[in-house]
MIKOLVEX-722278 format. One record per residue (C-alpha): residue in one letter; x negated, y negated, z negated. Coordinates in nm, 4 decimals, always signed. Layout:
N
("A",(X,Y,Z))
...
END
This chain:
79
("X",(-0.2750,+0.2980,-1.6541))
("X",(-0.3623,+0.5747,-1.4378))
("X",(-0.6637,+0.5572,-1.1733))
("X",(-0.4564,+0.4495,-0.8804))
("X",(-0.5416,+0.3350,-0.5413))
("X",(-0.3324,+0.2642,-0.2444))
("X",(-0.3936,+0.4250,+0.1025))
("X",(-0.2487,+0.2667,+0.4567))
("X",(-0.2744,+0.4323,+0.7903))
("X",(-0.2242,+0.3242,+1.1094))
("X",(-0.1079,+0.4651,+1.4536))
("X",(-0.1529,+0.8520,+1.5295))
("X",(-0.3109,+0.9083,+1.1803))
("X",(+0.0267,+0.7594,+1.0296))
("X",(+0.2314,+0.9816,+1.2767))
("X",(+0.0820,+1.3033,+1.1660))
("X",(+0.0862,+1.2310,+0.8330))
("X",(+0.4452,+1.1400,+0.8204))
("X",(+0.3657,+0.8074,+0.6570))
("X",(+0.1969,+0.5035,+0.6885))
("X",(+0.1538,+0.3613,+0.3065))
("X",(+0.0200,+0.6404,+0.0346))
("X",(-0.0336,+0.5676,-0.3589))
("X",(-0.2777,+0.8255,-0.4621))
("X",(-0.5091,+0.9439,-0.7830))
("X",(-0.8406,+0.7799,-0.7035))
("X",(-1.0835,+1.0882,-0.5866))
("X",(-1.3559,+0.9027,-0.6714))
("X",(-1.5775,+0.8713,-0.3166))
("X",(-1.4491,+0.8351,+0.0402))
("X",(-1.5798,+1.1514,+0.1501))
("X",(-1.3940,+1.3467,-0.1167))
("X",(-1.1029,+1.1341,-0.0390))
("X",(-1.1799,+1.2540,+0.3020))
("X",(-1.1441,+1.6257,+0.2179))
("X",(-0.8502,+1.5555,+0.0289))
("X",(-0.7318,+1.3951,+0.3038))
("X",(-0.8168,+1.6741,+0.5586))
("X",(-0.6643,+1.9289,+0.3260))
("X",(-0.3488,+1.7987,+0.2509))
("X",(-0.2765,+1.6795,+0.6092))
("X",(-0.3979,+1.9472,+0.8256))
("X",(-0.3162,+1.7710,+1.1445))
("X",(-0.5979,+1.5284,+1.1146))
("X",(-0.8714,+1.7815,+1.1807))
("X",(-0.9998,+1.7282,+1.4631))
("X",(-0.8961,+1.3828,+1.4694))
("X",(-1.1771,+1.0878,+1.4973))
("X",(-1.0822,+0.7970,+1.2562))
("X",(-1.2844,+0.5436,+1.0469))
("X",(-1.2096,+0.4334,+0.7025))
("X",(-1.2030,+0.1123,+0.5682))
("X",(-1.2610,+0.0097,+0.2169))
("X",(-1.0640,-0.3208,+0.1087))
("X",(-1.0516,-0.4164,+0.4803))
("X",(-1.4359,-0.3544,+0.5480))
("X",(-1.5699,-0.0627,+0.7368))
("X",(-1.7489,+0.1974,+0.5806))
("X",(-2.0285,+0.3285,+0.7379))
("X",(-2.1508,+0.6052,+0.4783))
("X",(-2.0188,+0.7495,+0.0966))
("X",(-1.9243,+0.4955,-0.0606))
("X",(-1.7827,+0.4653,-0.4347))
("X",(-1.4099,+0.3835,-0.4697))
("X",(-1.3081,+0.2011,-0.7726))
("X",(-0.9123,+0.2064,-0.9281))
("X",(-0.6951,-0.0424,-0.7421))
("X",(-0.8524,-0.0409,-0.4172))
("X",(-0.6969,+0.0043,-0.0311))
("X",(-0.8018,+0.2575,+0.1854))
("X",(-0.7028,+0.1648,+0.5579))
("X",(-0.7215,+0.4918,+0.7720))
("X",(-0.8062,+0.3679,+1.1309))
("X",(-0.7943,+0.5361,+1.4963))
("X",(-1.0606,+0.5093,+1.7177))
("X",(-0.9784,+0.1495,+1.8974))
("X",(-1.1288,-0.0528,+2.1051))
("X",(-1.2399,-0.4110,+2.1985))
("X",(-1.1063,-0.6370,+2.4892))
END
């Protein structure tokens, strides 16, 4: 079975991508998912967004393991 993980984004970040649900081969770290990221969809540079690993926040590199969600996330605030 390949090393597979699944990638959802939400609001703008889904509009410029042109999706909002991705199944990807598993880069390995969030920040070269990142790159990957900023590479392939050139319309998110520039862009401010957070990443969240299996529906926590990440606040630094962090290791991503086969299987996991990746939620792309738009600046947003409290109320």
């Amino acid at each position: 079975m390949p090393d597979r993980i699944h990638l959802k984004a939400f609001g703008m970040l889904a509009e410029k991508m042109g999706t909002y649900s991705l199944e990807i081969e598993n880069p390995g770290s969030s920040e070269v998912l990142k790159q990957q990221l900023l590479a392939q969809f050139p319309e998110l540079k520039g862009m401010t967004f957070r990443m969240a690993l299996d529906r926590k926040l990440l606040q630094a590199d962090t290791d991503i393991s086969q299987g996991q969600e990746i939620a792309l996330l738009p600046p947003f605030s409290g109320g």
